[in-house]
N, C-alpha and C positions, 0 to 999 in steps of 0.2 A: 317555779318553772312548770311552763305544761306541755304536753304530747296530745295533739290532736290529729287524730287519720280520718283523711279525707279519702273519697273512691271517686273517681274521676273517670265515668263511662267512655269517654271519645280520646282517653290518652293511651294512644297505642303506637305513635314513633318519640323519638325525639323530639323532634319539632315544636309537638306540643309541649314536652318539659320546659324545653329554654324557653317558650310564650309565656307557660306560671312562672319560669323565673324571673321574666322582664316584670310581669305584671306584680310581684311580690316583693320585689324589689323596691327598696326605698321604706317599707312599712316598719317602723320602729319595733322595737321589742322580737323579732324572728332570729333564734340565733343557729338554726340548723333547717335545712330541706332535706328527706331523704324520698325518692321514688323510686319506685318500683313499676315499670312498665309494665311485665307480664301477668300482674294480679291489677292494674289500672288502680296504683292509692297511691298516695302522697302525704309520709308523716310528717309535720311541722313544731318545733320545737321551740317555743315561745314563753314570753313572759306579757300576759295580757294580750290586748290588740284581738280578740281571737273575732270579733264582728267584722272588723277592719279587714281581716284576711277572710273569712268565710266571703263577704260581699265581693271581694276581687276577685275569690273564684270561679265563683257565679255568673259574675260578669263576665267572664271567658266564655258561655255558656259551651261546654265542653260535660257536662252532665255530672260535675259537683255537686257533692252530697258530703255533709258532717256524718261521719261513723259515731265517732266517740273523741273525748277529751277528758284530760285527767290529770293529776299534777303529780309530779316525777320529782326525786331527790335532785334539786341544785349539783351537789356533788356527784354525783351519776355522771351527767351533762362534763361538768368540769373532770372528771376521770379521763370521759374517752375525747376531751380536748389533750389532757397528758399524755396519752398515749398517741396521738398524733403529731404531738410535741414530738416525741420521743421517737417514732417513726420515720420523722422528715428530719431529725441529727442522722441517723442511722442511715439512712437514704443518701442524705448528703456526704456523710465521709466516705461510703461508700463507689459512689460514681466519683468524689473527688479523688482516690486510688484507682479508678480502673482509669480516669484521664492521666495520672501519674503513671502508673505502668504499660498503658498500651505506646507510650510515647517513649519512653527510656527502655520497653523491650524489641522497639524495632533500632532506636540506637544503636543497644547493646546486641542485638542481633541472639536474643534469648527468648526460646519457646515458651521459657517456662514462666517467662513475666509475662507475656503475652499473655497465653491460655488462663493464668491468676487472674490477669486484666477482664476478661472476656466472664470469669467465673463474679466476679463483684460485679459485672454492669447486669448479669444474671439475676443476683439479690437486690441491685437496684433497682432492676424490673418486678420484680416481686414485692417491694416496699410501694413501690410507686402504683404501680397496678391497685394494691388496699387502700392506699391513699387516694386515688383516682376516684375509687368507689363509693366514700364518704360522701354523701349527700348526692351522691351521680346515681345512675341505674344499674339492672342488672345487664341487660344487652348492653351498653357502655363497657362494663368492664371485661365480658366476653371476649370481645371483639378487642379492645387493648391486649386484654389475653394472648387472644392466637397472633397477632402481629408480633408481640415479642416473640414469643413462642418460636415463632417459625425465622424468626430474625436469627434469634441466640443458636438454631440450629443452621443456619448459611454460616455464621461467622465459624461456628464449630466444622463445620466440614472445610472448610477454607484450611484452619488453621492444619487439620488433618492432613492437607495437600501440601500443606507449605513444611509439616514434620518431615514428610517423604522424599517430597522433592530435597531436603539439607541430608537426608541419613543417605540416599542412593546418589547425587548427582553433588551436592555441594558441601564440603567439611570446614565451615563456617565456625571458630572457636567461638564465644559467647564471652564479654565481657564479664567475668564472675564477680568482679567486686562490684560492678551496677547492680545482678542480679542479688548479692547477697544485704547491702544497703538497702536497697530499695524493696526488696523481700521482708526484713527487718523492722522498717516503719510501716509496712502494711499490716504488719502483724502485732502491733503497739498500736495502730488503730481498730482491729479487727476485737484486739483486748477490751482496749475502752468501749467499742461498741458492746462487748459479750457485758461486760461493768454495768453498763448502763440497761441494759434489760433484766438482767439479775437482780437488778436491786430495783427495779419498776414493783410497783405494789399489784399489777397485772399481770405480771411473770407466770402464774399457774392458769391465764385462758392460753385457750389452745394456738390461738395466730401468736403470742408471745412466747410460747412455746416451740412454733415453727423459726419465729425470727431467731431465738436463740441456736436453734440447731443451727438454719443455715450458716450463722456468724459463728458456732466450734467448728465444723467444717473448713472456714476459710481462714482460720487457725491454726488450723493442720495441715493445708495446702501451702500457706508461708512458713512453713516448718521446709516442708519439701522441697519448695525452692531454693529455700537455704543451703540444706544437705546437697543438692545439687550443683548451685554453683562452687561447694569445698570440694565435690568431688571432679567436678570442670576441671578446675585449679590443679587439685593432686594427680587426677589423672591423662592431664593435656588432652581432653576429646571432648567433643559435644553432647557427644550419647546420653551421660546423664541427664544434662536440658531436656534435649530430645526426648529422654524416656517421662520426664517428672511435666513436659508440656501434652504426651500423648493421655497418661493420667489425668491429668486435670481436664484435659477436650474431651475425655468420657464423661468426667464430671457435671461439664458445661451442658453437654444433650441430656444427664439426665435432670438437670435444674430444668431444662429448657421444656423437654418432659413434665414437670410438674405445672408450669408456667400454663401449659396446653392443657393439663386439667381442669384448671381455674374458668376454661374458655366452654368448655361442654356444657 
């Protein structure tokens, strides 16, 4: 396997990335693109071909130039395939529970599946935004950045309106056996997820490190749902929901917050 950085004088929007990628495209042996807009290179991750790609460069006359080329561990390569393996399970079971709970907590007429829903489509957007990134640019993922960002904080204040509006104006009981079911299997996925990074041979870099926080996090939030629809139940009132959905819609802004980090 080799890594060859290219510096590409005239690549300074998009536009120009997707033209190398049409023009790269098709070339046997390329098994990764990664650009970088703001510094104008384009590392290439190959096995041979490297003529074949330098001259398609070129031909773009876009002000390619060979930096450097050098041969990289095969398993390197195959690592941070695993880990994107691993990334897009995690992703996927993930938004697959916030469509399962945002749909069974307006049902069940419960904050607290809701606000859960809204806090996993938050770690969705965070998996997915790193995924995003992979062989994309840096302005690329800025700007997916703050779009979440500012998204995950509308739906957070929404849901803040919608707590208020049920504690002062409407005493709406919350179906507790939806809430504590459906709390239940998110948290037997939330497991498996935490399982499956744990045991990743890349568990001690630091974005594996981040994904496993956020996945004990939302371990603990389907604890709380739980505790709250027994206390729904025992105590005939909402309020618990109510209280364990405005918990979590803090939580939601500050994922959301983080999110907007990612975008600076």
């Amino acid at each position: 396997m080799e890594k060859s950085v290219f510096h590409i004088s005239q690549m300074d929007c998009p536009s120009e990335e997707n033209l190398i990628q049409m023009k790269l495209d098709g070339i046997e042996g390329i098994k990764n693109l990664d650009f970088d807009i703001p510094k104008r290179t384009l590392t290439v991750f190959h096995e041979g071909k490297l003529d074949s790609i330098e001259k398609a460069i070129l031909d773009l006359k876009l002000g390619g130039e060979l930096v450097s080329t050098e041969e990289i561990a095969h398993q390197d390569f195959q690592k941070n395939a695993r880990q994107r393996k691993l990334l897009w399970t995690v992703l996927v079971i993930n938004f697959g529970f916030f469509l399962i709970e945002i749909i069974t907590g307006f049902i069940s007429k419960s904050m607290g599946l809701t606000a859960d829903s809204l806090d996993m489509l938050a770690d969705s957007f965070v998996y997915g935004i790193s995924l995003y990134a992979v062989g994309g640019t840096l302005i690329r993922k800025k700007k997916i950045a703050k779009i979440a960002g500012y998204f995950q904080i509308f739906l957070a204040v929404f849901g803040f309106l919608e707590v208020l509006r049920r504690f002062f104006l409407v005493d709406q009981l919350p179906n507790f056996t939806t809430m504590i079911i459906i709390s239940f299997f998110s948290f037997l996925a939330n497991g498996y997820c935490l399982y499956l990074l744990q045991k990743s041979k890349s568990k001690d870099e630091v974005h594996m490190k981040a994904s496993m926080i956020f996945t004990s996090n939302d371990v603990i939030i389907n604890l709380g749902v739980i505790a709250a629809g027994l206390l729904v139940h025992w105590l005939d009132s909402n309020k618990p929901d109510l209280v364990i959905g405005t918990i979590v819609f803090v939580l939601v802004v500050q994922g959301a917050r983080r999110i907007l980090k990612l975008g600076e």
